[in-house]
N, C-alpha and C positions, 0 to 999 in steps of 0.2 A: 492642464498638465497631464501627461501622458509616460506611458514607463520608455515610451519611445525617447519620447525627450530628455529624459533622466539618462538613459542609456548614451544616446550623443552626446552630452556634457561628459560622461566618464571619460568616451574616447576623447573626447578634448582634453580631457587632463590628463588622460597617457601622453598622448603627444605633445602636454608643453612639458610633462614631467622629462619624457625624455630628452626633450631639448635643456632643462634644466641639469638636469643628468652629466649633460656633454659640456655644461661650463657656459650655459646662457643667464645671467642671472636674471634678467628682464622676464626670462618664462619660467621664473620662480614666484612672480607675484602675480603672472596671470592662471600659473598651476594654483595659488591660493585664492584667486578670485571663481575659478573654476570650483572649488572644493566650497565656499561659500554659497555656490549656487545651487550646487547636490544639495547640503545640507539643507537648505529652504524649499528644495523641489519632493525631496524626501520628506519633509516636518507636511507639506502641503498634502502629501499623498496617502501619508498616516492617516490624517483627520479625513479624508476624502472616504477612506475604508473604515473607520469608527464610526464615520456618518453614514455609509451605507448596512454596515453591520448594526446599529442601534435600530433603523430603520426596517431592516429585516428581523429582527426579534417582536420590537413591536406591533406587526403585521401579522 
């Protein structure tokens, strides 16, 4: 996981958001399966920096 990757998923949920925006409602639940995905790329990315900060203290 990468902040690259995290960053592509946001633009993805710009652009279903604004298709949801214009009255698509189909890219209202792929704008909430996108915002699902951040959330878990983000909870992965925290521990990722608490594991490397623990590990730098320790050292």
């Amino acid at each position: 996981m990468s902040i690259d990757a995290l960053l592509t998923e946001v633009e993805n949920l710009k652009t279903e958001y604004a298709k949801f925006q214009a009255g698509n409602k189909s890219a209202g639940t792929r704008s909430r399966k996108c915002l699902q995905t951040i959330k878990k790329m983000a909870q992965e990315l925290r521990l990722k920096i608490q594991e490397q900060k623990t590990q730098n203290t320790q050292s």
